[in-house]
Structure formats: structure tokens, C-alpha cells
N, C-alpha and C positions, 0 to 999 in steps of 0.2 A: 405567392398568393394563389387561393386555389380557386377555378371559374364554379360561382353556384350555377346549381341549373335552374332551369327553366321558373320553377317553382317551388316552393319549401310550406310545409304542414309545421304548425306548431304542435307536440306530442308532451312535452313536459319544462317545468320548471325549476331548476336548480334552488333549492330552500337553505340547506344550510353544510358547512362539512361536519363530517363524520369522523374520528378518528384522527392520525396523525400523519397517518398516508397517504392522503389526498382525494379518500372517496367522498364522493358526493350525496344527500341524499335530494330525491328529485320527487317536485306532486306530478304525479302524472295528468296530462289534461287529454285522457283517452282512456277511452271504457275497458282496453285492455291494456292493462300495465305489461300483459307478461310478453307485448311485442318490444319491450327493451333486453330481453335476454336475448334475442338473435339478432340486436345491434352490432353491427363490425365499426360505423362509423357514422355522426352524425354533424350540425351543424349547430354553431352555439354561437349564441350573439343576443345584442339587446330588442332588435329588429331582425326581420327579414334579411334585409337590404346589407349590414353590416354582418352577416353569421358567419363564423370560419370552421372549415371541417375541423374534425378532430377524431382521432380513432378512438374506438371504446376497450380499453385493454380488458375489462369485466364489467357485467352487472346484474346484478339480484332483482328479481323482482316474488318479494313474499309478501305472507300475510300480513306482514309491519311495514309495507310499503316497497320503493324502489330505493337502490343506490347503486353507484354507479362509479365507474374507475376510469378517466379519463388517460391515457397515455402522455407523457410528459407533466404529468399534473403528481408532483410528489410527494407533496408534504401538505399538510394543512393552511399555511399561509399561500402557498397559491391555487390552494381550494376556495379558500374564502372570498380568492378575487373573481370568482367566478360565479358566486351566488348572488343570485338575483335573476343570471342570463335564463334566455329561454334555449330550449332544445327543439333542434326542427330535424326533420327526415324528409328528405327527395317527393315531393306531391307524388313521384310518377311508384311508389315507394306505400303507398295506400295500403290501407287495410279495405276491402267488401265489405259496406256494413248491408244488414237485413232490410227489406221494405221496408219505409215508415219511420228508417233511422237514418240521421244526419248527420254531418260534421258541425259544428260549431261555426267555423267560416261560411257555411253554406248558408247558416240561418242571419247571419250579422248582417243588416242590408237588404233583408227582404221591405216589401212594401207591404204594411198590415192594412186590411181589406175588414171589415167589420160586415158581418150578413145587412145586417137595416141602416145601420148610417155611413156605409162605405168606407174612404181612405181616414185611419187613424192616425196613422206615423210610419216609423221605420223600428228595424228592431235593432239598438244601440250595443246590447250584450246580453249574455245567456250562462247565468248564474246555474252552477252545479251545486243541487242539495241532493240528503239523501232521496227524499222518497220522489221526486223528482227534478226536473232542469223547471227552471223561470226565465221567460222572455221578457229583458228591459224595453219599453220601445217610449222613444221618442217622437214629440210630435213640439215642433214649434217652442224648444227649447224647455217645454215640460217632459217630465216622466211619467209613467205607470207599469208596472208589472202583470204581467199574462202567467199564470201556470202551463205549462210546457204537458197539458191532460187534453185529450180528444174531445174532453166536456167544451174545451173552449178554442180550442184548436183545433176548426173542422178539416184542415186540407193546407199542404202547403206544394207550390209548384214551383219549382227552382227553375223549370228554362222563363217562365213568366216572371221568378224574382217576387214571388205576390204568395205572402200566408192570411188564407181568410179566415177568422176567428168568430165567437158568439162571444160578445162582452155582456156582462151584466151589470145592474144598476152596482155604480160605486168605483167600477174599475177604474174607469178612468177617470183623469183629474177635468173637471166642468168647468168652462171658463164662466 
């Protein structure tokens, strides 16, 4: 069994196999796909908690996407046991992103901060479209969605754990 470390990023998701050899194809859940071509080795599992390394004997990352050749993974049928899992890479293993950009973990668990009516919820998940990300947030076992736009997302402070936002009439659901 091999000790995880410390910490593990979730990077991609195994979709479906590929071929008869046992390549995978994977969505990336990371703005840069093409940091899976300098993979040697990463973790796969359903969770965190249960991921087992695995070496990367190859992987593509092109304009049709990623895939991906796990070592010991041969043939199609125990490809297909494998799809579903997630792919994680060593936290300490990070990509820099720019000022102003986050990781996906970072934002899940903030506390949303409204300018005029204060604490609205938590932010539950953070859906990827194209022309931007959406912040799902939870309050009290309701939903609403925030656009992931400076219009409504004035500032977000990770050692505070607190993103304050400008909500407009409608955003949120009115008890």
C-alpha cells in the first residue's frame, strides 16, 4: 500500500475508455489540461481518503481533450473499472495560478457576505461553463446561483474564508 501524502488536489476525471489498450479518456477539472503531459505518477480513487498511486505510462493532452495510459491497466475491461474514479496530484504538486484566480477547493466553504444584507450562505459547488464559472451557495438548505463576474463578486479573502458579493433583486430564493 502506498502512504498518500499530506494532501491530494483533485485535477481530472476518468469519463470513459478509449480503444482496446486500456487508455483512458479524462475531463480535466483544471484550466490547464496540458499539466497531465508531465505526469510520471498520480492518485486515483473514488475519494481522497481511498486514492492509490498509479504510474502514468503516457498521456496526451490535445485539442480533443486528454487521455491517458495508466501502467498496468491493459486492455479495455480494466479500463472501464476505473472510470468514474477521480485523479488527484500531491497538493504540494500545485500549479501558481495568477492574482484573482482560485482553485475550486479554495472557493467550496467560503462564507458569502452580501454588501447590504450581510451573511447569505456557504458556497456548496462551482460549476464550470464556458463563458464563465457559477458559484452554487447554500443557505439553509435552499439554493441560488452567483456568476463567478466581478459585477457580483466584489472580493474574495481565503485566510478570512468570507467572499462578499453584490446580489441583485431575484438572485436569491426570498423566504
Amino acid at each position: 500500500m502506498t502512504l498518500l501524502p499530506c494532501g491530494l488536489l483533485a485535477v481530472g476525471k476518468l469519463v470513459k475508455a478509449v480503444g482496446v489498450r486500456g487508455d483512458l479518456a479524462v475531463l480535466p477539472m483544471t484550466d490547464r489540461p496540458e499539466r497531465f503531459r508531465r505526469l510520471t505518477s498520480l492518485f486515483i480513487g473514488a475519494e481522497e481518503q481511498t486514492a492509490e498511486m498509479k504510474a502514468v505510462e503516457r498521456s496526451v493532452a490535445g485539442p480533443h481533450g486528454v487521455r491517458i495510459k495508466l501502467k498496468g491497466v491493459d486492455d479495455r475491461e480494466a479500463a472501464e473499472h476505473l472510470v468514474g474514479s477521480l485523479l488527484f496530484v500531491d497538493a504540494r504538486e500545485h500549479i501558481v495560478l495568477p492574482e484573482g484566480r482560485y482553485f475550486i477547493h479554495e472557493i467550496v466553504g467560503l462564507t458569502v457576505v452580501d454588501e447590504v444584507r450581510g451573511p447569505v450562505g456557504v458556497v456548496r459547488e462551482v460549476l464550470k461553463y464556458p463563458a464563465h464559472d457559477v458559484y452554487v451557495i447554500e443557505d439553509k438548505g435552499r439554493e441560488f446561483m452567483i456568476p463567478a463576474v466581478k459585477e457580483f463578486v466584489r472580493s474574495i479573502d481565503l485566510a478570512s474564508r468570507r467572499m462578499t458579493v453584490r446580489l441583485i433583486e431575484g438572485m436569491t430564493v426570498e423566504e
